[in-house]
N, C-alpha and C positions, 0 to 999 in steps of 0.2 A: 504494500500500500504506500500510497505517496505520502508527500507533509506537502501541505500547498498555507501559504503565509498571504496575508491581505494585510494594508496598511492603510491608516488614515495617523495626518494631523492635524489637534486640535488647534484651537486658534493661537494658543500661550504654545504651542508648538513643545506639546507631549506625543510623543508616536506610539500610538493603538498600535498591535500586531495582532489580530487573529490569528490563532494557529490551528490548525486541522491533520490530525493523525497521527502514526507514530513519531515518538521523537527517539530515536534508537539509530544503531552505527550505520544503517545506510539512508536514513534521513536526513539526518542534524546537520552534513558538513557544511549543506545550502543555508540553514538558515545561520548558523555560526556565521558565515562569511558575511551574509544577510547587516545582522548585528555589528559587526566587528566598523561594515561600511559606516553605516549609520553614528556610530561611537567615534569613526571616524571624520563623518562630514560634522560633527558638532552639536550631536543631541545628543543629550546627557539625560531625559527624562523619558523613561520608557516603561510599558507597559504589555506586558505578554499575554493576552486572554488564551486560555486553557483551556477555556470549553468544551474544546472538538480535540482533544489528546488522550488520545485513551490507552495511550502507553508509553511509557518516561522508562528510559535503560539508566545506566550509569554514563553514558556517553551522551545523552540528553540533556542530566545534572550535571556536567559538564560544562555545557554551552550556557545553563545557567549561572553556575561557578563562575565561570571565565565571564560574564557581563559583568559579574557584581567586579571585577580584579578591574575589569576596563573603564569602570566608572567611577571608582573610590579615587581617583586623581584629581578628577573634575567634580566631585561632589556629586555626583548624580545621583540618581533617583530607579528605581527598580521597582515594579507590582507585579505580583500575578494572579489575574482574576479568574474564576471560577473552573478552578480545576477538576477535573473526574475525581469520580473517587479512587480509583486505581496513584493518581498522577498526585493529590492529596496527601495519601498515604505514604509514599513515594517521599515527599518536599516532608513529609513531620517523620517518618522513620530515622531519614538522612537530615533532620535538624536544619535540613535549610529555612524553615520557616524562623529561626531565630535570627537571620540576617536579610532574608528579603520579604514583604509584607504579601500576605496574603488575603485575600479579598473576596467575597462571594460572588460580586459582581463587575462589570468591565466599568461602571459608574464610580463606583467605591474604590476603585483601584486606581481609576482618575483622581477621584477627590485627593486620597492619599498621596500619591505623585504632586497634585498642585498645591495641599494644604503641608508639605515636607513630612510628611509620617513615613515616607518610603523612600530617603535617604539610603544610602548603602553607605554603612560607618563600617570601621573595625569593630567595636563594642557589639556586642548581642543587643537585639533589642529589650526593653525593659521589660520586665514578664518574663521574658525567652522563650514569647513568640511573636512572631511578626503580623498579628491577626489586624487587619485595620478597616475591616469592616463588611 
């Protein structure tokens, strides 16, 4: 199955990604690269909707690992709204929910991003989870 990625930004120029399908080692390289461009044209404020993923490997957590490394320079900002439950379990087994904010919905995950609750610091977030809404 493929990963197909859609993009909007909002007007404060936060980039929405929709992601759709597995994110696993012959998916991810595309959107890694994806990502990596973007960090590199100058958006630090990003947003990964989860929705449509209904499988997260370790080479997945990966690509989200490596956003949060690429944006902690530029103070950026990192959400991921409404993940499967598979892809959930996934980000709180592996504890990444203590470093990048998690969100129920792609609204909340915006708010988060514009209102700074979704920061990517070295520090775990307070709680030791990144839950912001």
């Amino acid at each position: 199955m493929d990963l197909s990625v859609d993009s909007t930004v909002t007007d404060d120029d936060i980039v929405v990604l929709v992601i759709s399908g597995p994110m696993d080692v012959e998916t991810t390289p595309g959107l890694r690269d994806s990502l990596v461009r973007l960090v590199d044209e100058g958006h630090h404020r990003l947003v990964l909707d989860l929705s449509g993923v209904d499988f997260i490997d370790s080479i997945g957590l990966g690509v989200i690992v490596g956003m949060v490394h690429r944006l902690r320079p530029h103070d950026g900002s990192l959400a991921m709204a409404a993940p499967s439950p598979q892809a959930r379990n996934v980000l709180e087994i592996t504890q990444l929910t203590r470093v990048v904010a998690v969100c129920d919905t792609t609204d909340a995950a915006v708010s988060a991003v514009r209102d700074g609750r979704a920061i990517v610091s070295v520090s775990p977030r307070p709680g030791g989870q990144a839950q912001a809404g």
